[in-house]
N, CA, C and O of each residue as an XYZ file, in Angstrom:
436
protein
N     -13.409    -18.313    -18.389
C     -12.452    -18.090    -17.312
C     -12.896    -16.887    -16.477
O     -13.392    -15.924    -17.062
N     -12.745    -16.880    -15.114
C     -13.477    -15.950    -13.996
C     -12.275    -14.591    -14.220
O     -11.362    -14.931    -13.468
N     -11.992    -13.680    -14.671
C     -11.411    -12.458    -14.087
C     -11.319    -12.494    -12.763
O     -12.270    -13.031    -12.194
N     -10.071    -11.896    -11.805
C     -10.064    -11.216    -10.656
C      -9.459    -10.326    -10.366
O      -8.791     -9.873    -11.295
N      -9.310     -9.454     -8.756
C      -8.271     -8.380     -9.511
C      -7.705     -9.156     -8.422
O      -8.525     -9.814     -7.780
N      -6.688     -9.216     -8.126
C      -5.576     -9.298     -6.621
C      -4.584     -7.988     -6.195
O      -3.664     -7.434     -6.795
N      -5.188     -7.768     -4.921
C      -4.500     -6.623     -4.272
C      -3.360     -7.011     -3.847
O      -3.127     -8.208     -3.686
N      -2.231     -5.812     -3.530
C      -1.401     -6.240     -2.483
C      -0.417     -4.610     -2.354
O      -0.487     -3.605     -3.061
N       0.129     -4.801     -1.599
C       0.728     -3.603     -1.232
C       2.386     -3.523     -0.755
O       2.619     -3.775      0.427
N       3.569     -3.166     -1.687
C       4.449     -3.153     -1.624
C       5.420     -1.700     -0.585
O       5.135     -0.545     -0.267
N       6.329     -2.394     -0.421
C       7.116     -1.117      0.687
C       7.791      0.024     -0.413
O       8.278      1.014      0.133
N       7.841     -0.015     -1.496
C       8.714      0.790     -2.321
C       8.542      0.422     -4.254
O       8.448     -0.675     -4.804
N       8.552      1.434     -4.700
C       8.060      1.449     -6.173
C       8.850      0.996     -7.017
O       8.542      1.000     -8.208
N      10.418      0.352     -6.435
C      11.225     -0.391     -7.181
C      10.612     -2.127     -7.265
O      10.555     -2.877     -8.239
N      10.246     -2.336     -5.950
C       9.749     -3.805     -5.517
C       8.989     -4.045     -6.404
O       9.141     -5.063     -7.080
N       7.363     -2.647     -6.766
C       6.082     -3.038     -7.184
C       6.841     -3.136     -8.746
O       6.613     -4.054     -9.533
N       7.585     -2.239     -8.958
C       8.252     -2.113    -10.708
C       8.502     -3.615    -10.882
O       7.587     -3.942    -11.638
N       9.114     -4.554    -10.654
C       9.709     -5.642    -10.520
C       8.588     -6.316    -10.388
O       8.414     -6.900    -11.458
N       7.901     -6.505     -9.800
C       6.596     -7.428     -9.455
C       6.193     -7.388    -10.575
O       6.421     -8.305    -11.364
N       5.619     -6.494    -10.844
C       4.910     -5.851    -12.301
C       5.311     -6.469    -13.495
O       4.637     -7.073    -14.329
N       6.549     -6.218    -13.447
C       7.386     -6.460    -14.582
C       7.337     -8.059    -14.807
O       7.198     -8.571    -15.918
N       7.438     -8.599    -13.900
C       7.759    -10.218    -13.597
C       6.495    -10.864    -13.977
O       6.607    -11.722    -14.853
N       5.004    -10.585    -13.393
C       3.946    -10.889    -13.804
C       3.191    -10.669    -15.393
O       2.679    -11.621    -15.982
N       3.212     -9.570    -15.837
C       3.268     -9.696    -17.006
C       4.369    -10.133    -18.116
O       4.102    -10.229    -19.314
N       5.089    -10.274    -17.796
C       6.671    -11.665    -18.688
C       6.165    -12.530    -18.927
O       5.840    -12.959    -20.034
N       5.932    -13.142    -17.435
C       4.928    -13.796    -17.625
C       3.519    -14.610    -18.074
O       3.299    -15.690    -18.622
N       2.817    -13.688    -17.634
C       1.317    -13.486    -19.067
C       0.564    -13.832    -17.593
O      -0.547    -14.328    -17.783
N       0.860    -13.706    -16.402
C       0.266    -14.193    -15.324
C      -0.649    -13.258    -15.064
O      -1.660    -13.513    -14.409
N      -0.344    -11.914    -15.620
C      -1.349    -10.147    -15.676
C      -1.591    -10.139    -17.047
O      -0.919    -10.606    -17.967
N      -2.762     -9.477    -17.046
C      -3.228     -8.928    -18.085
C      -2.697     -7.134    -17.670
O      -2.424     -6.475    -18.674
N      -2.607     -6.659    -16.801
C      -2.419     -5.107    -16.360
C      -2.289     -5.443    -14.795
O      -2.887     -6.108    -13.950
N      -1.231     -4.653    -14.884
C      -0.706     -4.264    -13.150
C      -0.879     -3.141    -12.967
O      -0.161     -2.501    -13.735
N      -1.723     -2.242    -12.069
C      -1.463     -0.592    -11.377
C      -0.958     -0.373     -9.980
O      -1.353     -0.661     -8.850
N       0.351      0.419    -10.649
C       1.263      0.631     -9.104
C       0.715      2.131     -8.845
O       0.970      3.155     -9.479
N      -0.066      1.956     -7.786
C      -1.052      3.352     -7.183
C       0.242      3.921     -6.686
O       1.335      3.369     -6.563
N      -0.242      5.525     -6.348
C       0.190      6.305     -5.680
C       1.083      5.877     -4.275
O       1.531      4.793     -4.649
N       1.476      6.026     -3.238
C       2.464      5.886     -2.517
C       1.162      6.826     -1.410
O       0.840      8.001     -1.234
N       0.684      5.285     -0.810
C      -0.450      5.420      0.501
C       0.376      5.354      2.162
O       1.554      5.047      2.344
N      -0.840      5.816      3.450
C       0.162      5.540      4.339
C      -1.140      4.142      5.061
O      -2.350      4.022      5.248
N       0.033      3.417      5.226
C      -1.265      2.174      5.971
C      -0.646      2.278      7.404
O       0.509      2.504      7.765
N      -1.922      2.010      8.177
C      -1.623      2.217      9.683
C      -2.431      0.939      9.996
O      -3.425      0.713      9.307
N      -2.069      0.051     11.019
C      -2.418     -1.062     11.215
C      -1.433     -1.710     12.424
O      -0.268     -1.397     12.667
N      -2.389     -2.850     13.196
C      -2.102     -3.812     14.428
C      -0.948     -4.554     14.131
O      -1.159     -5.441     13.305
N       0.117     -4.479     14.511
C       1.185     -5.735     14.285
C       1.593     -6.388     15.127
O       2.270     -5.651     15.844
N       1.594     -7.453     15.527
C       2.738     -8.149     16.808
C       2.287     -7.209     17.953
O       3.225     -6.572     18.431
N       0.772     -6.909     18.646
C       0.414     -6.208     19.245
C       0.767     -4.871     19.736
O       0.641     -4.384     20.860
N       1.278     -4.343     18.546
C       1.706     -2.531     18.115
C       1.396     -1.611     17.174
O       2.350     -1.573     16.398
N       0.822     -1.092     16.947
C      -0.179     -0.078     16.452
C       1.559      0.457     15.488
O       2.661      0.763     15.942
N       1.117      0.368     14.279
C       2.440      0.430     13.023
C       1.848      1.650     11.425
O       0.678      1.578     11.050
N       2.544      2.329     10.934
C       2.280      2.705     10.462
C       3.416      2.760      9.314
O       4.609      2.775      9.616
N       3.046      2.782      8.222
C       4.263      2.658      6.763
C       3.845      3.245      5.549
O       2.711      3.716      5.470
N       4.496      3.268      4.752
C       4.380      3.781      3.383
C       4.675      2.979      2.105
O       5.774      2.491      1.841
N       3.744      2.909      1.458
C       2.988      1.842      0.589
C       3.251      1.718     -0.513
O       4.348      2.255     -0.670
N       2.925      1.349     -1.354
C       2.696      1.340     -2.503
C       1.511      0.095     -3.330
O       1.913     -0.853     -4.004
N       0.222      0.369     -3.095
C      -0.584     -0.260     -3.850
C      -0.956     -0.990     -4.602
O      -2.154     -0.770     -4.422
N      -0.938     -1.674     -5.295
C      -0.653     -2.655     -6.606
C      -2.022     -3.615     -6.370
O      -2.468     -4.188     -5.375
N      -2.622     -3.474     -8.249
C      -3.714     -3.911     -8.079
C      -3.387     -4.553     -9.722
O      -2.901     -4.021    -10.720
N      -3.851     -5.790     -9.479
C      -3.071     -6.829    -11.022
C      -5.055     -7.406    -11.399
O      -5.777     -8.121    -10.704
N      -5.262     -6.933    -12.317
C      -5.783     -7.945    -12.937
C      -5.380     -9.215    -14.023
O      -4.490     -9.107    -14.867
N      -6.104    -10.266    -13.849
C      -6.259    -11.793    -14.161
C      -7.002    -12.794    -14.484
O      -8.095    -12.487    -14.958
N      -6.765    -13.911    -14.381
C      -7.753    -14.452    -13.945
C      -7.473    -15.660    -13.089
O      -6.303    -16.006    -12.931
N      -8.592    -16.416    -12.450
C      -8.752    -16.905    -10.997
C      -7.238    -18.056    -11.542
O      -6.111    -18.112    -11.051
N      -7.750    -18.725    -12.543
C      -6.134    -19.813    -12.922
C      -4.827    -19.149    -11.975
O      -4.200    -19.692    -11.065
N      -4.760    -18.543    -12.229
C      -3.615    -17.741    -12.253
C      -2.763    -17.493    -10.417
O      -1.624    -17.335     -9.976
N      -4.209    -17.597     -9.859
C      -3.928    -16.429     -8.290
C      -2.898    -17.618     -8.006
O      -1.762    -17.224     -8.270
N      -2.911    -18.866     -7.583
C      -1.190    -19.478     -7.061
C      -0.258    -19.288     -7.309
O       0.665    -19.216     -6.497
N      -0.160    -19.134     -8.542
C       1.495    -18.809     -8.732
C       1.302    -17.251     -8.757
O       2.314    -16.646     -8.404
N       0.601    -16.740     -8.978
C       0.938    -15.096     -8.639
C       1.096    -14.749     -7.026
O       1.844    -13.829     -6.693
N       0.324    -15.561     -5.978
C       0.403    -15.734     -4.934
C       2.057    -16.138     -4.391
O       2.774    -15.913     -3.417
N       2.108    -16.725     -5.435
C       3.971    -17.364     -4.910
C       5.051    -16.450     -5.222
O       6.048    -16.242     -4.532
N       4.581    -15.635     -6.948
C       5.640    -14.762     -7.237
C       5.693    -13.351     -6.066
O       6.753    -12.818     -5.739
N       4.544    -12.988     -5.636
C       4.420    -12.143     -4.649
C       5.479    -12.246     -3.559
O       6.489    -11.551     -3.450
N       4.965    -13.487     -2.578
C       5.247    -14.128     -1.647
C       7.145    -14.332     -2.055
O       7.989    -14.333     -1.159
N       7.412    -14.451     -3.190
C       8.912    -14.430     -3.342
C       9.793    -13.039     -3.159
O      10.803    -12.775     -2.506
N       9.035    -12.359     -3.944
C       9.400    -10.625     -3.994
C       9.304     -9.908     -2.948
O      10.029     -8.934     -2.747
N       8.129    -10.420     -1.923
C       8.090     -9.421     -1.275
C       8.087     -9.657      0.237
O       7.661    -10.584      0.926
N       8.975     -8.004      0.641
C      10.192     -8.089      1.905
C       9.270     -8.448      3.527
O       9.799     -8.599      4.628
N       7.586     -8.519      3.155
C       7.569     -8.362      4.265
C       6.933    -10.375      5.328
O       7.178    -11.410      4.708
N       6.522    -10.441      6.157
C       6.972    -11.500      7.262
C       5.268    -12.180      6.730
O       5.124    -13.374      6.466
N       4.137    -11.176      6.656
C       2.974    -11.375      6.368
C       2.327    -10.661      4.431
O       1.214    -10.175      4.637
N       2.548    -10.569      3.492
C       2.276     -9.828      2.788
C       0.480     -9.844      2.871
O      -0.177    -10.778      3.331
N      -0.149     -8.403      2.231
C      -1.317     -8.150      1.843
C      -1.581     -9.087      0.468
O      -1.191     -8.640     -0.611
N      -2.199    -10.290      0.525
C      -2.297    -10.436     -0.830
C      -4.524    -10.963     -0.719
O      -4.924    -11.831      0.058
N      -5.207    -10.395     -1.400
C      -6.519    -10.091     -1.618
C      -6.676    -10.242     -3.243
O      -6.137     -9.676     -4.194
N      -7.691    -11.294     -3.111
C      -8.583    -11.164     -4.711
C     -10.010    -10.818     -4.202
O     -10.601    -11.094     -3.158
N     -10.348    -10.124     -5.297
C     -11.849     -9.666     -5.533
C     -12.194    -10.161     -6.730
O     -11.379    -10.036     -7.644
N     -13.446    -10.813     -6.978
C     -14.250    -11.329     -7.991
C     -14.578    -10.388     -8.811
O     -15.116     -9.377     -8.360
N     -14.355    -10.505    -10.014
C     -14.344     -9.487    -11.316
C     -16.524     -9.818    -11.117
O     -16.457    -10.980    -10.716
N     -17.250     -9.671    -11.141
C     -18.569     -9.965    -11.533
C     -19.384     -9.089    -12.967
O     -20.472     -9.304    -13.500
N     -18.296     -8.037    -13.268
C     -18.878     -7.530    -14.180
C     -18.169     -6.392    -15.177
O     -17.097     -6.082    -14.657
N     -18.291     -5.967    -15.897
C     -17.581     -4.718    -16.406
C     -17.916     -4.995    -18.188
O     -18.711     -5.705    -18.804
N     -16.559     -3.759    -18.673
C     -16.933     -3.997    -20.472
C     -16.427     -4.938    -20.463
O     -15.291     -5.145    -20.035
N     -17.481     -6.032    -21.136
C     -16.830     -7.263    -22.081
C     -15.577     -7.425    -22.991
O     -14.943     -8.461    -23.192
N     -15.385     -6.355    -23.428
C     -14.225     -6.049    -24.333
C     -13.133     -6.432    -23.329
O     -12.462     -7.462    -23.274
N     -13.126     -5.466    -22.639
C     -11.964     -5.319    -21.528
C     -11.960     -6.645    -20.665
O     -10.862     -7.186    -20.537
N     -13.248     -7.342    -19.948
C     -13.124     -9.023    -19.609
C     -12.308     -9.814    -20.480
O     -11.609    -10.684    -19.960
N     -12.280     -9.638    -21.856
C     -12.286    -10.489    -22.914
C     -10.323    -10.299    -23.373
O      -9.528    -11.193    -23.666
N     -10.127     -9.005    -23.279
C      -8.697     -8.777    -23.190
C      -8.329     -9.553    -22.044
O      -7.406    -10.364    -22.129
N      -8.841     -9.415    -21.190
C      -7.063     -9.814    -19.601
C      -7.460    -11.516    -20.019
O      -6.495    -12.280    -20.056
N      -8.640    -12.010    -20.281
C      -8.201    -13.527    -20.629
C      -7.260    -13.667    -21.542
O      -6.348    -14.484    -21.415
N      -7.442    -12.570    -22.957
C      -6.957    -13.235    -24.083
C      -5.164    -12.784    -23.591
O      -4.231    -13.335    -24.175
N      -4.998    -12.090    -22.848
C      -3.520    -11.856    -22.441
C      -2.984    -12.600    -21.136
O      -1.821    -12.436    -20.768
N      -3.954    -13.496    -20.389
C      -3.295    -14.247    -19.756
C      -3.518    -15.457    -19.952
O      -3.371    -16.114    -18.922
N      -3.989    -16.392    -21.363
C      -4.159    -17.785    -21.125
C      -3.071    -18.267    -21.354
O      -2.036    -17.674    -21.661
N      -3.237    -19.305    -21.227
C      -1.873    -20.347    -21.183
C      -1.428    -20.382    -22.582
O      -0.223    -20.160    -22.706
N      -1.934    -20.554    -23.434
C      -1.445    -21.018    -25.225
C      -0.623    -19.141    -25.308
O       0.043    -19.002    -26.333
N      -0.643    -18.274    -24.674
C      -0.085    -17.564    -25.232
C       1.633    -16.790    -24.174
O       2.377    -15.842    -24.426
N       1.600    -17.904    -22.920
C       3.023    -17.984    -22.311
C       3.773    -18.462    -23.260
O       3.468    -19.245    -24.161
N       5.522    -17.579    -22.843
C       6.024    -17.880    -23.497
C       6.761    -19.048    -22.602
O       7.603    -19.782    -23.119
């Protein structure tokens, strides 16, 4: 099974708590990190916008990104959400070998 991580970026650390929380219940995460509280500045509806963040970076694996894509897309307040996977290509095996063994299917409840 491919590891990935999927980014995304929440308006407030209650939302990402909840996300978090919901995805690993799940078994859809192996580990969620709710980063620090960033400022993103960016083009919207042709207006230069700026907000305050909150980061969230879930590792997984690739099975997984639709319905984590949907639980996102349910939770969260905004019109477009940030949602980004990056291809795991490498790291400790140990640690590859955990986020499968904590997100396959035989072990949802």
């Amino acid at each position: 099974m491919k590891p990935i991580l999927v980014i995304t970026n929440l308006p407030d650390k209650k939302t990402a708590l909840k996300l978090a929380k919901k995805l690993i219940n799940k078994k859809l995460a192996a580990c969620v990190n709710i980063h620090a509280p960033c400022t993103s500045f960016y083009r919207w509806k042709n207006k230069i916008e700026t907000a305050n963040e909150q980061q969230i970076f879930i590792k997984t694996l690739a099975p997984h990104y639709i319905e984590i894509e949907n639980t996102i897309k349910k939770i969260h307040p905004y019109e477009l959400p940030e949602i980004i996977t990056v291809p795991i290509d490498g790291g400790l095996p140990a640690y590859l070998q955990w986020i499968s063994d904590e997100t396959t299917t035989s072990n949802k409840n």
